[in-house]
LUMTOR-198888 format. One record per residue (C-alpha): z, y, x; residue in one letter. Coordinates in nm, 4 decimals, padded with zeros to 6 digits, always signed. Layout:
(site (Z, Y, X), "a")
...
END
This chain:
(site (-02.0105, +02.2441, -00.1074), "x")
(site (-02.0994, +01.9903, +00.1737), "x")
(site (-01.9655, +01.6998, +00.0020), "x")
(site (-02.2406, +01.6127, -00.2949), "x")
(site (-01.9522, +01.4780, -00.5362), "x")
(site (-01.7533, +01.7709, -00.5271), "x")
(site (-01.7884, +02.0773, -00.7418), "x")
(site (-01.5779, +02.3669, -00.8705), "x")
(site (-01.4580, +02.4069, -01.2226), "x")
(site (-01.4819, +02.7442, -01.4689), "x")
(site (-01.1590, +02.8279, -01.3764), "x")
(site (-01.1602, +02.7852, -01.0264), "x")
(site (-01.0429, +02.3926, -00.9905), "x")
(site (-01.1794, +02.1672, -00.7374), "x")
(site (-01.3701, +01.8759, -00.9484), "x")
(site (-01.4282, +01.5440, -00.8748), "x")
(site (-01.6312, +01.2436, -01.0951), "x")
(site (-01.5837, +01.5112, -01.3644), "x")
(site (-01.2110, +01.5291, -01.3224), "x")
(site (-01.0241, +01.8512, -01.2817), "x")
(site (-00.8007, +01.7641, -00.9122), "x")
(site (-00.5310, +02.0336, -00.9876), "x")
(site (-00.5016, +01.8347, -01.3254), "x")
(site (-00.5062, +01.5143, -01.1800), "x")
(site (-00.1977, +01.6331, -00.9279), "x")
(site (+00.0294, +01.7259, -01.2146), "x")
(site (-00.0330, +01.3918, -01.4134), "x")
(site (+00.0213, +01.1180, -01.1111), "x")
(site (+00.1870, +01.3503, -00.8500), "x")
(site (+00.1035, +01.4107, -00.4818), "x")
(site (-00.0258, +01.3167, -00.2611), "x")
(site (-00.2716, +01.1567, -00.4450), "x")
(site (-00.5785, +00.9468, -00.3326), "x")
(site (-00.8962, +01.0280, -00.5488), "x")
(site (-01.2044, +00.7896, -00.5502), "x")
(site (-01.4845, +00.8882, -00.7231), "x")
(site (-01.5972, +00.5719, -00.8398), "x")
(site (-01.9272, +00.6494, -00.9007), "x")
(site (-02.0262, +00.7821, -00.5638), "x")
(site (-01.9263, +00.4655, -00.4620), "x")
(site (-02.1197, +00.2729, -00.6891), "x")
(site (-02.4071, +00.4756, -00.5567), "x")
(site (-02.3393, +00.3962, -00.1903), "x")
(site (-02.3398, +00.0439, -00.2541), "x")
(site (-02.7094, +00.0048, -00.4479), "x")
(site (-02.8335, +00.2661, -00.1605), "x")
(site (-02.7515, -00.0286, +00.0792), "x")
(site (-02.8821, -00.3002, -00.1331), "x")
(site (-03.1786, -00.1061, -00.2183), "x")
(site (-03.2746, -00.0575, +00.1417), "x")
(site (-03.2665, -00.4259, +00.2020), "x")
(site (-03.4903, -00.5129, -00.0614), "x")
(site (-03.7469, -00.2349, +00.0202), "x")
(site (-03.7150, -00.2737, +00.4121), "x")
(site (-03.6768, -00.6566, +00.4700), "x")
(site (-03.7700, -00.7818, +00.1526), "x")
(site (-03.4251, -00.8720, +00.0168), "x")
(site (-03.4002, -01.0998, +00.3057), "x")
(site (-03.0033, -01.0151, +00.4187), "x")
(site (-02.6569, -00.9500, +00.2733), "x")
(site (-02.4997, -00.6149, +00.2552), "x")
(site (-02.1215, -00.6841, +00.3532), "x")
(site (-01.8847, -00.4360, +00.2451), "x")
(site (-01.6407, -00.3503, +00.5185), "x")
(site (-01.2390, -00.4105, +00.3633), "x")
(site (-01.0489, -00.2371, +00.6115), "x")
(site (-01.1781, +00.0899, +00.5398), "x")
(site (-01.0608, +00.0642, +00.1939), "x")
(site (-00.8757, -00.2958, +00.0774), "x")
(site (-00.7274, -00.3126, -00.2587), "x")
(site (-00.8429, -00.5691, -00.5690), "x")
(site (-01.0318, -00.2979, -00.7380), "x")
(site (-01.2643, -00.1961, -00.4750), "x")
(site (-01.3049, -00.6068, -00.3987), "x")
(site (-01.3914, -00.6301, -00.7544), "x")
(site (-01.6778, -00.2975, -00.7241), "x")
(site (-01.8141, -00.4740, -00.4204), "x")
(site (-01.8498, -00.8166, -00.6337), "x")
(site (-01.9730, -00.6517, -00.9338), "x")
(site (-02.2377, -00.4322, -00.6916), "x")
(site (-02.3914, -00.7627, -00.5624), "x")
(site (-02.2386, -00.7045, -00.2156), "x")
(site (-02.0788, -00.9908, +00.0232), "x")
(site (-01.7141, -00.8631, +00.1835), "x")
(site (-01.6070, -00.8856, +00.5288), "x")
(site (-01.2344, -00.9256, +00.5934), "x")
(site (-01.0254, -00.9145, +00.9298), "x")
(site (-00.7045, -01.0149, +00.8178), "x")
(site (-00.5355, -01.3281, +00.5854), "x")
(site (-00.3755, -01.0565, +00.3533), "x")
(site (-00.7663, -00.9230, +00.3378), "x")
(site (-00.8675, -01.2904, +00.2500), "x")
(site (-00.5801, -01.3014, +00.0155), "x")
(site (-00.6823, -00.9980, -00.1623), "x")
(site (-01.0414, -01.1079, -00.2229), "x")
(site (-00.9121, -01.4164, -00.3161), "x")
(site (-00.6797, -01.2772, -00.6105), "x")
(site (-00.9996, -01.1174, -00.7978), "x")
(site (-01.2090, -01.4306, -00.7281), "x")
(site (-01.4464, -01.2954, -00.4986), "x")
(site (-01.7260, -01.5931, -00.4336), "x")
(site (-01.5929, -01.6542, -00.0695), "x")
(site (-01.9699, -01.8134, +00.0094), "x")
(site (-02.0051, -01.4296, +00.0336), "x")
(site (-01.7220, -01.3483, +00.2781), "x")
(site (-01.7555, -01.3018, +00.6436), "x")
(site (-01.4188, -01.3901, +00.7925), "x")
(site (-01.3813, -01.1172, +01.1475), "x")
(site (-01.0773, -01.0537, +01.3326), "x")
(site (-01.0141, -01.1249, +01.7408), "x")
(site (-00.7354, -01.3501, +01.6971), "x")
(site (-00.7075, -01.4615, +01.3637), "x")
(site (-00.3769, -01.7473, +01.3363), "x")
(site (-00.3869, -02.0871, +01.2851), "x")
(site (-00.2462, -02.0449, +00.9278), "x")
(site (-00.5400, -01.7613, +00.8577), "x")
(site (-00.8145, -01.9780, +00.9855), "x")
(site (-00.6730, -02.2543, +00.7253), "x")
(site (-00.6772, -02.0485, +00.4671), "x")
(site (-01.0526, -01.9463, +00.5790), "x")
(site (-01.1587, -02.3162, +00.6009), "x")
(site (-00.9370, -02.4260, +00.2908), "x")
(site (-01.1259, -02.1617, +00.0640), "x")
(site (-01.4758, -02.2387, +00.1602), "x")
(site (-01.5271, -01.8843, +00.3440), "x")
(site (-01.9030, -01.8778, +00.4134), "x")
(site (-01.9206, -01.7377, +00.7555), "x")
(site (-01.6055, -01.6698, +01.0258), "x")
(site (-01.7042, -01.4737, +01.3133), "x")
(site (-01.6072, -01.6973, +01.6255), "x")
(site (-01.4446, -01.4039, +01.8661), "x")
(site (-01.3245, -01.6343, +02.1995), "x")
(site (-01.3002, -01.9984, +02.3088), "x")
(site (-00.9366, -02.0439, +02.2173), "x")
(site (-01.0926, -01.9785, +01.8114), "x")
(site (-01.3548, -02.1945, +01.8594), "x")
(site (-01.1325, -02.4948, +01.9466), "x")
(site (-00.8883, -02.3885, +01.6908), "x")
(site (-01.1112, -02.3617, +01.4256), "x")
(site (-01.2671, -02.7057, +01.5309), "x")
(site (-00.9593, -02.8576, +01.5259), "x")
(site (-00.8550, -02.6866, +01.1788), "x")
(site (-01.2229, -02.7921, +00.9870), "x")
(site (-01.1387, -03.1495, +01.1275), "x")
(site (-00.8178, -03.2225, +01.0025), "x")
(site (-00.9608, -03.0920, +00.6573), "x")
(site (-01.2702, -03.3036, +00.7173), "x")
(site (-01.4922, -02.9715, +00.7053), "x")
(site (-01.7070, -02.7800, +00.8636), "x")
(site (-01.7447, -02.4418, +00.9223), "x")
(site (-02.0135, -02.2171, +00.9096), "x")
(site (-01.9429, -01.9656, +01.2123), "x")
(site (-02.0992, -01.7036, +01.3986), "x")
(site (-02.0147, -01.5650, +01.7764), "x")
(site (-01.9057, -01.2102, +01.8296), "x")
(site (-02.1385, -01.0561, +02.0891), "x")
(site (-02.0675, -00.7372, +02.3355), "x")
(site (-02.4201, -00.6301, +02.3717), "x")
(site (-02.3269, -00.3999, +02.6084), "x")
(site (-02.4540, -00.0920, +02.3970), "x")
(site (-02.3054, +00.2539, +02.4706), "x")
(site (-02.2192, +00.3594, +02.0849), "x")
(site (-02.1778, +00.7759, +02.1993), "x")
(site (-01.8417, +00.7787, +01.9918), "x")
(site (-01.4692, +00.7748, +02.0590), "x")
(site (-01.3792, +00.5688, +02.3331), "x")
(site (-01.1113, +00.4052, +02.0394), "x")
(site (-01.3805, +00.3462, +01.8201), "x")
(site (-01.6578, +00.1841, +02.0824), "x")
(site (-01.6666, -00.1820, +02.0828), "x")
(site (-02.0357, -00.3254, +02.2126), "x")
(site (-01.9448, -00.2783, +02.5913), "x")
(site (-01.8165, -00.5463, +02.8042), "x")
(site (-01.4948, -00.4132, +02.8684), "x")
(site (-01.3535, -00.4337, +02.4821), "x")
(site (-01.1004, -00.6828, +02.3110), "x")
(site (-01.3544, -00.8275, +02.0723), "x")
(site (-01.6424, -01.0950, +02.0995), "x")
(site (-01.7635, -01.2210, +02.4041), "x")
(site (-02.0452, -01.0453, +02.6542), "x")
(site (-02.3844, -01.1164, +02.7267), "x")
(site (-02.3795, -00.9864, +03.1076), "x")
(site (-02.1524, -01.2236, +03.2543), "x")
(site (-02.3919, -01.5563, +03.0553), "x")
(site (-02.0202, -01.5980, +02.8749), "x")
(site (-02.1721, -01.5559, +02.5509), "x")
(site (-02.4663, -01.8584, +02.6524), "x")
(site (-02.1667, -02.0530, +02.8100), "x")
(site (-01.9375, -02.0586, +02.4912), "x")
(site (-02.2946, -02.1097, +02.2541), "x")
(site (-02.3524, -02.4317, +02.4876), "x")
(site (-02.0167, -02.5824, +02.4287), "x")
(site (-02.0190, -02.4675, +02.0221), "x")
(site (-02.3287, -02.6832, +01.9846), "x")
(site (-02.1640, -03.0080, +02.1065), "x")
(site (-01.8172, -02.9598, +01.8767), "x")
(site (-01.8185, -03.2251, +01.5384), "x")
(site (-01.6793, -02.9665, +01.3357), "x")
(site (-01.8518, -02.6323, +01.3581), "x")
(site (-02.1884, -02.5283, +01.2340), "x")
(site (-02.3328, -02.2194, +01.4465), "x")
(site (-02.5386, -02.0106, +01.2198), "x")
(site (-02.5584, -01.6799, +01.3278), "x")
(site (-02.4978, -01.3801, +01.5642), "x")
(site (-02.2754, -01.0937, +01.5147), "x")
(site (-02.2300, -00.7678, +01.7034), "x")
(site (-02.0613, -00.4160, +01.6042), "x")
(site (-02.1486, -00.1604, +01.8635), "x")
(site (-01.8718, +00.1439, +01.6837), "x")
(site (-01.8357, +00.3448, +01.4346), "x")
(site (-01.8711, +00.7043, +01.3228), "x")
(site (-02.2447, +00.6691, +01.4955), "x")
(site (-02.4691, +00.9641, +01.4222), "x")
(site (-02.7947, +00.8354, +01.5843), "x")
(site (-03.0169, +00.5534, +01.5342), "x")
(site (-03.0724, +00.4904, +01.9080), "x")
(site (-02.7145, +00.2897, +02.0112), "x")
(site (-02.8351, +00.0489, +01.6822), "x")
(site (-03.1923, +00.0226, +01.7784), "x")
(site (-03.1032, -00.1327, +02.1315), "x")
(site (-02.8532, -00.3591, +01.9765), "x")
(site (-03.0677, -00.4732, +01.7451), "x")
(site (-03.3448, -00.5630, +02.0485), "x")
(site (-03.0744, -00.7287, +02.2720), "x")
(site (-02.9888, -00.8950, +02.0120), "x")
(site (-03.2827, -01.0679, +01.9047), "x")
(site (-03.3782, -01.1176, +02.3038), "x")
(site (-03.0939, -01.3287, +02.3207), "x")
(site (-03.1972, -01.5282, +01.9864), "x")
(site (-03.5016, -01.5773, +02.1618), "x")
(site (-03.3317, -01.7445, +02.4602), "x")
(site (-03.0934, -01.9342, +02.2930), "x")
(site (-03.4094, -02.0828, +02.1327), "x")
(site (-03.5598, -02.1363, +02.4521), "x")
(site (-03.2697, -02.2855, +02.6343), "x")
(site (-03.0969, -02.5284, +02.3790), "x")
(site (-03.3560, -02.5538, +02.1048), "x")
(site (-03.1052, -02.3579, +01.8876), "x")
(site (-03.2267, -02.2188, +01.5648), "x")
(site (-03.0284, -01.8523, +01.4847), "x")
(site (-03.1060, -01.8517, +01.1371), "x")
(site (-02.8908, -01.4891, +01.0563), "x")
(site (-02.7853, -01.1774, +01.2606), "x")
(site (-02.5115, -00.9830, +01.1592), "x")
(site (-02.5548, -00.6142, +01.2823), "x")
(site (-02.2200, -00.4707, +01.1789), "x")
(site (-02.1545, -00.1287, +01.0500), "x")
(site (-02.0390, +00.1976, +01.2243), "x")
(site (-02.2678, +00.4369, +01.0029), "x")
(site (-02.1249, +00.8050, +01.0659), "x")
(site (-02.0210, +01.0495, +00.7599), "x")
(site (-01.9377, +01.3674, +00.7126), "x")
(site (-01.6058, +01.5109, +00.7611), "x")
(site (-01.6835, +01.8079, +00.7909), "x")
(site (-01.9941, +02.0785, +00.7763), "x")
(site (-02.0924, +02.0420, +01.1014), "x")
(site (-02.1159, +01.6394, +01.0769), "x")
(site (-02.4818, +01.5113, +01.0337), "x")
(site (-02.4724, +01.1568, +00.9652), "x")
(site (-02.8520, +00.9893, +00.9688), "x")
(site (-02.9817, +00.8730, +00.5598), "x")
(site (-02.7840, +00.5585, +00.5352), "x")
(site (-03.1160, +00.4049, +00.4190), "x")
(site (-03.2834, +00.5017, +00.7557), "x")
(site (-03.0874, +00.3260, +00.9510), "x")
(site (-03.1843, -00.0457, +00.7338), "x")
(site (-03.5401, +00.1149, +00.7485), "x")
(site (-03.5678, +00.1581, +01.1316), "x")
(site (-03.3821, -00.1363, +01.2348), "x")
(site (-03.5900, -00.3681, +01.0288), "x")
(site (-03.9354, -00.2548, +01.1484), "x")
(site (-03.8123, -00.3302, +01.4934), "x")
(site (-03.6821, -00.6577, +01.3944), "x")
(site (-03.9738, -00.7585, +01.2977), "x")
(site (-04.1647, -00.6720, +01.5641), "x")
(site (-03.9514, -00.8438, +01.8403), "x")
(site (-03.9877, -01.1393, +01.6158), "x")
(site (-04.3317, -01.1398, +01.6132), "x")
(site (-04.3564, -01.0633, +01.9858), "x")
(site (-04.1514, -01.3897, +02.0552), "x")
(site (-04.2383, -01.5842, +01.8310), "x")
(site (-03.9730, -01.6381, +01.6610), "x")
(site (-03.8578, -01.6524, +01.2478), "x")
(site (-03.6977, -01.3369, +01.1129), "x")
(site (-03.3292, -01.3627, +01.0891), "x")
(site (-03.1557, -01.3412, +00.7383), "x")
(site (-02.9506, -00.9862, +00.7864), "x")
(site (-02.6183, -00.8563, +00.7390), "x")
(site (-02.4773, -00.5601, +00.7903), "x")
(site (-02.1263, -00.4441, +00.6998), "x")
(site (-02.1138, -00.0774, +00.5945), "x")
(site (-01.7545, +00.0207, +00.5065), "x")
(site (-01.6504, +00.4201, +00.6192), "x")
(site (-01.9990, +00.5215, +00.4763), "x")
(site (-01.9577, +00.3402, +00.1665), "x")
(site (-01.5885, +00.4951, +00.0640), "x")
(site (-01.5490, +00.7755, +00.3031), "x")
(site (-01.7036, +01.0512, +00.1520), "x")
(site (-01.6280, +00.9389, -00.2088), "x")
(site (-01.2623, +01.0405, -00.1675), "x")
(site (-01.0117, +01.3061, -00.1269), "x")
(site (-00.6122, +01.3322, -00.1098), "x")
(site (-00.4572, +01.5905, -00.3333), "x")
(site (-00.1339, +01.7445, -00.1475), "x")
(site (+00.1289, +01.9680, -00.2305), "x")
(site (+00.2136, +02.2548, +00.0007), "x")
(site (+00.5674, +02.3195, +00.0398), "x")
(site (+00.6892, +02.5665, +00.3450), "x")
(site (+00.4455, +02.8310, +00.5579), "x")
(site (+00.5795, +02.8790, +00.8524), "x")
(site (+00.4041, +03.2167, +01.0271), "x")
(site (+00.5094, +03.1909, +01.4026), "x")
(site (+00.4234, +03.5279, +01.5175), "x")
(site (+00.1176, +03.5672, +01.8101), "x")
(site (+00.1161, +03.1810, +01.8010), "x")
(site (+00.0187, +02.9765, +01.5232), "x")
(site (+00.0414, +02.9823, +01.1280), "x")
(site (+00.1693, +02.6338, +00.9949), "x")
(site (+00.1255, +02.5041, +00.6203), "x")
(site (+00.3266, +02.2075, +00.5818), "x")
(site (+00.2211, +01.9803, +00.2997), "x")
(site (+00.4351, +01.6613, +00.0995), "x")
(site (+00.2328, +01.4020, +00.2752), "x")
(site (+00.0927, +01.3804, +00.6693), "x")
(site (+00.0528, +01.1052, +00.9043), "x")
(site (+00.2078, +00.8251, +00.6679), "x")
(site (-00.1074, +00.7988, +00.4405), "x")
(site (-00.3757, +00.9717, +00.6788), "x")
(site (-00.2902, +00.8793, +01.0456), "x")
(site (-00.6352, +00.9364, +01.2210), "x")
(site (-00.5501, +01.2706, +01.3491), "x")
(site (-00.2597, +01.1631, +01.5438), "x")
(site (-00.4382, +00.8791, +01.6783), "x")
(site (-00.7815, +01.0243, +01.7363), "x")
(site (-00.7431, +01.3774, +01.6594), "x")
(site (-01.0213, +01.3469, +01.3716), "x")
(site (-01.1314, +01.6346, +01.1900), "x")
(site (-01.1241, +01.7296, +00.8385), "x")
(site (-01.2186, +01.9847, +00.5985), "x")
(site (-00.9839, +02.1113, +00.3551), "x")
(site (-00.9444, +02.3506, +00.0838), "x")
(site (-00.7180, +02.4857, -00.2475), "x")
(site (-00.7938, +02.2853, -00.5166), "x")
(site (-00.6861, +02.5182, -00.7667), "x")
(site (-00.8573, +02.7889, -00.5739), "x")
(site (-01.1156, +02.6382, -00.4661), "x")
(site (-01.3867, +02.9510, -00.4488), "x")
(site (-01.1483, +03.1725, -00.2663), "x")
(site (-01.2586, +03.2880, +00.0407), "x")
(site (-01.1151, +03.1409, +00.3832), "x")
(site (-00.9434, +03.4135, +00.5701), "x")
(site (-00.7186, +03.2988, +00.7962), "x")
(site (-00.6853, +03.0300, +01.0931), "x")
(site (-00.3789, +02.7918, +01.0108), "x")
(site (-00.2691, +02.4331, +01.1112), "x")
(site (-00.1658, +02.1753, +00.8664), "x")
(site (+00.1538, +01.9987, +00.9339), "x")
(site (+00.2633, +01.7096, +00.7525), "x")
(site (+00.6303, +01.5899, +00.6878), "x")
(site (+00.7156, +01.3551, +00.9166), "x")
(site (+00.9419, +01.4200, +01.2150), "x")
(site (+00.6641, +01.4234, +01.5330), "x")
(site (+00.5035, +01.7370, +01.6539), "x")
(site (+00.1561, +01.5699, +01.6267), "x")
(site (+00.2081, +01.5253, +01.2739), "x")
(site (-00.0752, +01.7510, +01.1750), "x")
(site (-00.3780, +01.6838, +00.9407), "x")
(site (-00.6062, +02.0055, +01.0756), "x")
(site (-00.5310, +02.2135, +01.3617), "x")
(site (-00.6194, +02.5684, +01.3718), "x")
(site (-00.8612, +02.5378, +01.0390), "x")
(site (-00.9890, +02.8455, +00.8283), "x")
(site (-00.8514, +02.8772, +00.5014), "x")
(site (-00.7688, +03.0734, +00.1823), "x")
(site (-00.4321, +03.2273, +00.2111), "x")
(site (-00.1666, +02.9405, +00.1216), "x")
(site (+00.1047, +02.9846, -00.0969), "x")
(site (+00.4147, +02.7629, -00.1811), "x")
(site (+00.3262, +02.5135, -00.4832), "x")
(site (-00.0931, +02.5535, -00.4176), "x")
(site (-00.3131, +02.2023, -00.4490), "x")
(site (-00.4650, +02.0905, -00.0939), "x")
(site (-00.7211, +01.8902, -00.1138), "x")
(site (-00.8474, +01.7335, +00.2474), "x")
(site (-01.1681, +01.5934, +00.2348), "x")
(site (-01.3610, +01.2737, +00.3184), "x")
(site (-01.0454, +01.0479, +00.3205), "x")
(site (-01.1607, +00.8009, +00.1450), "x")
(site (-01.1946, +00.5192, +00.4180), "x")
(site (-00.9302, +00.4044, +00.6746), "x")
(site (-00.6429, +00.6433, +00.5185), "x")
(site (-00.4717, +00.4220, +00.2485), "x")
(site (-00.5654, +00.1474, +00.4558), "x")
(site (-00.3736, +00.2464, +00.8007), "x")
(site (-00.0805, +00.4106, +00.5774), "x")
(site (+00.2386, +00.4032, +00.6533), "x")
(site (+00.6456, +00.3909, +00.5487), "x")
(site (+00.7383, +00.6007, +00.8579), "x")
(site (+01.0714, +00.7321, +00.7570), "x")
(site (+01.1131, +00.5649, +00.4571), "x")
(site (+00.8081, +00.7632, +00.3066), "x")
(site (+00.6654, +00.5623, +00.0159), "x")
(site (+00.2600, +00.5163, +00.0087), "x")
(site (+00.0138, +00.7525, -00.2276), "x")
(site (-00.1376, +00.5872, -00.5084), "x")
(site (-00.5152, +00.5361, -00.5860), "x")
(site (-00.6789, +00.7052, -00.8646), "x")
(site (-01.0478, +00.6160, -00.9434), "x")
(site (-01.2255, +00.8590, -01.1563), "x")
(site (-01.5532, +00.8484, -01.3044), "x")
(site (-01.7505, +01.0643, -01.5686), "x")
(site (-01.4515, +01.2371, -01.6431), "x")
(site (-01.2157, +00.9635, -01.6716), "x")
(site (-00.9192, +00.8398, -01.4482), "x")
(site (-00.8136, +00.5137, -01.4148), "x")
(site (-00.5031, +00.4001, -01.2169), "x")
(site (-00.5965, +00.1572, -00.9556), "x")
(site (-00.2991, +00.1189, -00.6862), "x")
(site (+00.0582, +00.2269, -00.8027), "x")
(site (+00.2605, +00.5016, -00.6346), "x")
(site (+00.5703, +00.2967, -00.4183), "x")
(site (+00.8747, +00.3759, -00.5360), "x")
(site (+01.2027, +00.3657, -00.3089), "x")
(site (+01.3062, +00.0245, -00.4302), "x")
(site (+00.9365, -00.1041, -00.3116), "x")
(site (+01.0694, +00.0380, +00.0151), "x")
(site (+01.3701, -00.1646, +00.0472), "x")
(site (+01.2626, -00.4580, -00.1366), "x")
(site (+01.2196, -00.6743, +00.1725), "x")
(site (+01.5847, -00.5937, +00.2931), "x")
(site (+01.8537, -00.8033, +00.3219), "x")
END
């Protein structure tokens, strides 16, 4: 099996962290979001551990929120030595309720509000990644008033071509976030940050993508990134004492995915950091980097339930399954691919081309189109693979459909981490 964490049981059941899946369906229902918490665990030292070894412990390893927010994964990160990076005030909030040390969150997001950067500013966040001029002023204004100031860093288009989905690039000049290096805006806004009262600019950040498979697209960003250190030191005397790198680290969703050694990429990166630092004289840069897909997405599944087969003659086979594009919409929006098989059958041998429809009324509610797979039956376990990031965290209620819960299993053990919502959660909010 492709995915490391994932093995099959003596009677044919898909196990993961030493759980039996077909088991874990009948006790908390589908679908069903499975972590194994250990292979997260691991992900997260495999980061840390490459710092040390690579750049001497000099840098931060952020985890990434949005590919997986809820308190218990905030409180893995914390417990794993890692910082968090959040995009959002209910992000914030949520590392806030488990008492994550905010000296260790990186606050992100192209137009965070007013009320968001006060709760940044009010909390002591350590570093909030400055994405246009209208933040900067805000934020100026905002430390101020609370007679603060804030530790920020610019967002930077380094105009690097990332060789992923044109949804998913975001170092070229023509994106929503940060501001570009091309057009001297990124020098321009630098020059006025320096002269504000309130703000304290201590760093760089860029994020190029994500689902990257090469080290290439990281390796320029990295050198046009510590070129422009270099002339920012040259032209205002200004010491960048930290360069944030982002994330974007590919996985594997299915076999024919070949994601680089996480560790590599650290590895690679920091030998040419070091010697563009050397070349130009300049001090290394405390590191961050903010891993978040690679860190959860392998490490989880989502157990379904397959109701009707629908065998359109000389066209197409459909499965339909109790779940779809409420709790994983990436196919609809970037037709991603997945790997899936019968959890309670999860040795038998794939023998026929089918699509997998979910239950939602759109056509394009589909979670695998024209996949090989065991013959389905009525009542089987589906388990789709490598949905552990950005699947709880971009589900929805379309049509009233209440969101999965989040199991965590480890070493044979499951633990209850997010609760099922029921229909009153749905119309709780109603007048």
């Amino acid at each position: 099996m492709f995915i490391k964490n994932l093995s099959v049981g003596p009677d044919g059941h898909l196990m993961i962290g030493g759980c039996d899946t077909v088991a874990l369906a009948e006790k908390y229902g589908t679908p069903l979001y499975v972590m194994d918490e250990g292979r997260v665990r691991e992900n997260c030292r495999l980061y840390r551990s490459a710092v040390d070894s690579y750049y001497d412990g000099n840098g931060l390893v952020l985890y990434a929120s949005k590919a997986l927010s809820c308190k218990e994964m905030c409180r893995i990160a914390m417990q794993e030595g890692l910082g968090l990076d959040v995009v959002s005030g209910g992000e914030l909030y949520t590392a806030l309720s488990v008492n994550f040390p905010t000296d260790k969150i990186c606050f992100h997001g192209n137009n965070k509000t007013p009320d968001e950067l006060k709760m940044a500013v009010e909390n002591n966040v350590g570093r909030i990644v400055v994405d246009n001029r209208y933040e900067l002023q805000l934020l100026n204004e905002i430390a101020g008033q609370a007679g603060k100031t804030a530790a920020i860093q610019f967002r930077i288009k380094p105009g690097v071509d990332a060789h992923t989905h044109e949804f998913i690039r975001t170092g070229q000049i023509d994106s929503k976030f940060g501001v570009a290096l091309e057009n001297g805006e990124a020098a321009e806004l630098i020059e006025y940050a320096l002269s504000l009262p309130n703000v304290n600019l201590t760093g760089l950040h860029c994020h190029i993508g994500s689902q990257i498979f090469d080290f290439a697209p990281f390796l320029e960003a990295a050198t046009v990134m510590m070129g422009f250190i270099a002339e920012l030191r040259e032209k205002y005397g200004c010491e960048i004492k930290e360069l944030n790198l982002g994330g974007g680290y590919g996985i594997r969703y299915t076999p024919d995915n070949h994601p680089v050694e996480y560790n590599e990429y650290l590895k690679n990166i920091a030998l040419a950091i070091r010697d563009i630092a050397a070349q130009k004289g300049i001090p290394l840069p405390f590191i961050l980097m903010e891993p978040g897909r690679s860190i959860v997405g392998e490490a989880g599944i989502t157990l379904y339930r397959i109701g009707g087969v629908k065998d359109i003659k000389n066209v197409r086979k459909y499965i339909s399954v109790d779940g779809g594009m409420t709790d994983n919409p990436r196919y609809i929006m970037y037709q991603a691919e997945y790997d899936a098989l019968i959890a309670n059958r999860a040795n038998a041998p794939r023998e026929e081309t089918v699509t997998i429809a979910g239950k939602c009324c759109e056509s394009g509610d589909l979670l695998a189109k024209d996949i090989l797979m065991p013959k389905c039956e009525a009542g089987d376990i589906l388990a789709v693979l490598s949905t552990g990031a950005y699947n709880y965290s971009m589900a929805s209620n379309y049509n009233r459909i209440p969101r999965p819960p989040i199991v965590m299993v480890k070493e044979g053990r499951d633990r209850l981490v997010v609760k099922r919502e029921s229909y009153d959660d749905l119309i709780n909010n109603d007048l």
